[in-house]
C-alpha positions as CSV (number, residue, x, y, z in Angstrom):
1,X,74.8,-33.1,134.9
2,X,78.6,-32.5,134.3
3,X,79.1,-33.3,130.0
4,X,82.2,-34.2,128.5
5,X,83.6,-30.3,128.0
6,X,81.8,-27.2,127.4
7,X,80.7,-27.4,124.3
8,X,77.1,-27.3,125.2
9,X,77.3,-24.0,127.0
10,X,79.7,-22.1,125.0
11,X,78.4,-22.1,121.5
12,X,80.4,-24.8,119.7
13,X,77.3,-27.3,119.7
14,X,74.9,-24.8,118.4
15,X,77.4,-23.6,116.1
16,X,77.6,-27.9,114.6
17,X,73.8,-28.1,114.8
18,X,72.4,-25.4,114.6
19,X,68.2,-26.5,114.9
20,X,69.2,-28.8,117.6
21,X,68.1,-31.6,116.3
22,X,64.7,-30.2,116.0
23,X,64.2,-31.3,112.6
24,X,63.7,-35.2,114.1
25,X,61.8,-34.3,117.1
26,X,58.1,-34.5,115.9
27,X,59.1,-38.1,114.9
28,X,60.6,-38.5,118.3
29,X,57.6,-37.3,119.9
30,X,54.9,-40.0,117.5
31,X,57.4,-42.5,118.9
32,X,57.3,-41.4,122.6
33,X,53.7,-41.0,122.9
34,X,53.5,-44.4,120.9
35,X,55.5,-46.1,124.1
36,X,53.4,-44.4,126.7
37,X,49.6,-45.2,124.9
38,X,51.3,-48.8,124.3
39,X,51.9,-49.3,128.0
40,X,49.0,-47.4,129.7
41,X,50.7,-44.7,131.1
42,X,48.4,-41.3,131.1
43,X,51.0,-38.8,132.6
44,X,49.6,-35.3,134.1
45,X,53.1,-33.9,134.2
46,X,56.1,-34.7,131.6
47,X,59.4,-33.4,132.3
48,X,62.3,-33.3,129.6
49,X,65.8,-33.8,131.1
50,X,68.3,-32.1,128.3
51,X,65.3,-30.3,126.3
52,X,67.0,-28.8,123.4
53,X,65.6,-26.8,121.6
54,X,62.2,-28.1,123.2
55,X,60.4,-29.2,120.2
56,X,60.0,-32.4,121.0
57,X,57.6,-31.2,124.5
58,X,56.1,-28.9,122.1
59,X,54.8,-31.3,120.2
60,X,53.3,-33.3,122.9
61,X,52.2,-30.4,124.7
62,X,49.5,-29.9,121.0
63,X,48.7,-33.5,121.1
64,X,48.1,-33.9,125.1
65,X,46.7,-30.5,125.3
66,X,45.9,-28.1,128.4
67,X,45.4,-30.8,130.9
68,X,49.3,-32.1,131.0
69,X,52.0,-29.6,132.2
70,X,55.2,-30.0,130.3
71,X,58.6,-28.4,131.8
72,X,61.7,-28.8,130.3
73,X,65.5,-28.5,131.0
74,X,68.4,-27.5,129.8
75,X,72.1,-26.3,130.4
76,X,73.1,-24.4,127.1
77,X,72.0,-20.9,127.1
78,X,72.0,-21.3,123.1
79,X,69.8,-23.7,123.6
80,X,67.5,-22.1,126.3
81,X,67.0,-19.3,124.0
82,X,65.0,-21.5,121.1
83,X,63.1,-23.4,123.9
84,X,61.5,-20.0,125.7
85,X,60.1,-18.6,122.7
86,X,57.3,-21.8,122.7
87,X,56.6,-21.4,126.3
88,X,52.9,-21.0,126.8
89,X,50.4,-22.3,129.6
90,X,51.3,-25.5,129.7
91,X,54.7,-25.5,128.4
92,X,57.8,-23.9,130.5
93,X,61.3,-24.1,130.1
94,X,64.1,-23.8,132.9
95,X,68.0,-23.2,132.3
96,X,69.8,-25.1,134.8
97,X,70.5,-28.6,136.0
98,X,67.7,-30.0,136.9
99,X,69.8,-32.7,139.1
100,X,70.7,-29.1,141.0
101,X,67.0,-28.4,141.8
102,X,65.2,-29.7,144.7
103,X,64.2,-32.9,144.3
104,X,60.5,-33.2,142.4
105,X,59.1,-36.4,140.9
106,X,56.7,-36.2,137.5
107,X,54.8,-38.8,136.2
108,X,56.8,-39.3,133.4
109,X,60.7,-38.3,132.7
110,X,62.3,-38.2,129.6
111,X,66.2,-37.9,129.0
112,X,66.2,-38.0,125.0
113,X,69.6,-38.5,123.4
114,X,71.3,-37.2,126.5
115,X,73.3,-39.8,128.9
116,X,75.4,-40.8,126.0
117,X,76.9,-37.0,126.4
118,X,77.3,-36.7,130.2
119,X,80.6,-38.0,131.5
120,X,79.6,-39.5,134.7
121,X,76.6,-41.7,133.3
122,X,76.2,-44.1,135.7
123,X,76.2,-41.5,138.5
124,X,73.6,-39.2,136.3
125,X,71.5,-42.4,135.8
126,X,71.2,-43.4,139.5
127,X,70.3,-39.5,140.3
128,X,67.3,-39.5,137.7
129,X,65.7,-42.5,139.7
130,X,63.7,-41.0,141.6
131,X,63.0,-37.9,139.6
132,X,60.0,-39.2,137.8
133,X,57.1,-42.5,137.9
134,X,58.2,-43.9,134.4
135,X,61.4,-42.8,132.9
136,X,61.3,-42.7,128.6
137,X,65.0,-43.0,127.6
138,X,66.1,-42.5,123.7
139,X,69.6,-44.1,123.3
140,X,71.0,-44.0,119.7
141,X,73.1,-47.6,119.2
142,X,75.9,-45.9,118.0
143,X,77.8,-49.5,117.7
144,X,77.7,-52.2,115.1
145,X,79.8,-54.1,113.1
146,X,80.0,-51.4,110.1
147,X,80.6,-48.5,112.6
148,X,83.5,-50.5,114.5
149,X,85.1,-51.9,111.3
150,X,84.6,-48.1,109.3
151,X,85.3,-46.4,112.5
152,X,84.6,-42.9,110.8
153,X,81.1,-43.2,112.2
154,X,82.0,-43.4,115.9
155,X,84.3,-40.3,115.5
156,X,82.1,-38.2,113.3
157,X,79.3,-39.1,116.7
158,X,82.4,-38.0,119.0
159,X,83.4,-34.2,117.3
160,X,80.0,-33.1,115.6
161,X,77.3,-34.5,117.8
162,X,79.3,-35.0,121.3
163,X,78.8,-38.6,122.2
164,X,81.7,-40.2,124.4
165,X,79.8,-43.3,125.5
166,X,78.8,-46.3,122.3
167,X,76.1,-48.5,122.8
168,X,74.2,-52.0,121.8
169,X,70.7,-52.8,122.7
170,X,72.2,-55.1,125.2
171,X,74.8,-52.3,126.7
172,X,72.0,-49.5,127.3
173,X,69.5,-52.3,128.5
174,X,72.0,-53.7,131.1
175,X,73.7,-49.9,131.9
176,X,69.7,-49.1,133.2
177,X,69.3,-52.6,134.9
178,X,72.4,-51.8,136.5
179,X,71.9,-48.6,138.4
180,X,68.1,-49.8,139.3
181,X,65.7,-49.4,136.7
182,X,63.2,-51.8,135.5
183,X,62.5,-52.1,131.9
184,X,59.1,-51.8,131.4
185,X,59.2,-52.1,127.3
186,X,61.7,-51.0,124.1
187,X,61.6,-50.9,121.0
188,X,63.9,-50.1,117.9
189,X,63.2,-46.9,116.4
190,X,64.3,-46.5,113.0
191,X,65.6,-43.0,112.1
192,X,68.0,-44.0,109.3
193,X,64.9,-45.3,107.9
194,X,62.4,-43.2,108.5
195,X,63.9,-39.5,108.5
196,X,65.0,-37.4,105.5
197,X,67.9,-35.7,104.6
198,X,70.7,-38.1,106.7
199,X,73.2,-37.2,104.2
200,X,73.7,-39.3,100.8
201,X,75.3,-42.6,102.3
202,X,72.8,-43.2,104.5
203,X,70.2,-42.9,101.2
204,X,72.3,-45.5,100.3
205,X,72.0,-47.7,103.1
206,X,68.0,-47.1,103.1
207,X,67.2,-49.7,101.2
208,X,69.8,-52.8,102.9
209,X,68.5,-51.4,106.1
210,X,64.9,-51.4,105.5
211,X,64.8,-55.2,104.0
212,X,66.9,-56.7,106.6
213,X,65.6,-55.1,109.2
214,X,62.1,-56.8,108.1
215,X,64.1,-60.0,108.2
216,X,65.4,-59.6,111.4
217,X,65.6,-56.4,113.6
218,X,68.4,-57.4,115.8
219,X,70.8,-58.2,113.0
220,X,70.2,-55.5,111.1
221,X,70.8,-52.9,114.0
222,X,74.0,-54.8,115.3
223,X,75.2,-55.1,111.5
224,X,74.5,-51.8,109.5
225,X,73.4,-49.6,112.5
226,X,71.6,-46.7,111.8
227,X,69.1,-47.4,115.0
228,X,68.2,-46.0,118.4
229,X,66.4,-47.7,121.6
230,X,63.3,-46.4,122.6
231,X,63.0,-47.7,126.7
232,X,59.8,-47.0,128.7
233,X,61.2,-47.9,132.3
234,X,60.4,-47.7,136.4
């Protein structure tokens, strides 16, 4: 899983964010278990691709309890180091690639906020395919018209949070279609919304977001942005 440079590995990220993202992730996890009860899936192993810190496979590890095994991966040692301190029975942590390991299949796979980071995507995408039953993929939609025309967003996304590929709904849907998957179900999942503390402009936007996005999803997300794509595929 080769990234854009080293800044996973050598401090810099941590140093940027330094809960890695773990602030959002019991949020992430309502929304992920909310795909997977949705769609019928009942996993009895749940592997993380580009864990983080691991809270997010914390937190489903309290709500699926003892009889679902949770592993998680991840490259930065920074990273490795908050993840290992929640290890417990059914919770474990690896530092490595897991593309690396011998090959292994879970029931379900996440890759959470990751592939817009890794260099060779479509490569990295076609690996994972066979890693895991259903795949969850998180995929923030990092275009729309206000981000192209301010462009401030897109590079503030580039230095402080790493991402070198911009998506649509209709980009990350087709980029999954076209290295095999099947799209199972998405959704829009609303963190501009829904989280606190995104900084004072996007307070600002709250309110334009919310109403329009009532009127009519699509719109709203290619127009103000603020959104991520929630994908529950084979």
């Amino acid at each position: 899983m080769t990234t854009n440079d080293s800044i996973y590995e050598d401090g810099t990220y941590l140093a940027n964010r330094p809960m890695w993202h773990a602030e959002d992730s019991g949020w992430k996890a309502a929304q992920i278990a909310k795909m997977l009860q949705k769609n019928g899936v009942s996993p009895s192993t749940v592997a993380e691709f580009g864990c983080g810190a691991g809270e997010i496979l914390n937190c489903l590890s309290h709500q699926y309890g003892n009889g679902v095994m949770f592993h998680g991966y991840e490259i930065s040692p920074q990273a490795f180091e908050l993840c290992r301190k929640k290890e417990k029975r059914n919770l474990h942590f690896s530092l490595m690639d897991p593309l690396e390991e011998t090959e292994q299949a879970v029931d379900v796979l996440m890759v959470i906020d990751v592939f817009e980071h890794v260099e060779d995507y479509l490569g990295f995408l076609r690996k994972l395919r066979s890693r895991g039953d259903h795949k969850v993929f998180h995929i923030p939609l990092d275009l729309s018209v206000q981000a192209v025309l301010r462009v401030s967003p897109i590079i503030k996304s580039r230095h402080s949070v790493g991402h070198i590929h911009y998506f649509t709904k209709e980009t990350a849907l087709a980029t999954l279609e076209d290295t095999g998957y099947e799209i199972v179900d998405y959704c829009y999942t609303c963190g501009s919304i829904e989280l606190p503390n995104r900084g004072w402009k996007a307070d600002l936007m709250k309110l334009p977001r919310k109403l329009l996005f009532l009127i009519d999803e699509d719109v709203a997300v290619r127009t103000l942005g603020g959104f991520s794509l929630l994908v529950l595929a084979k």
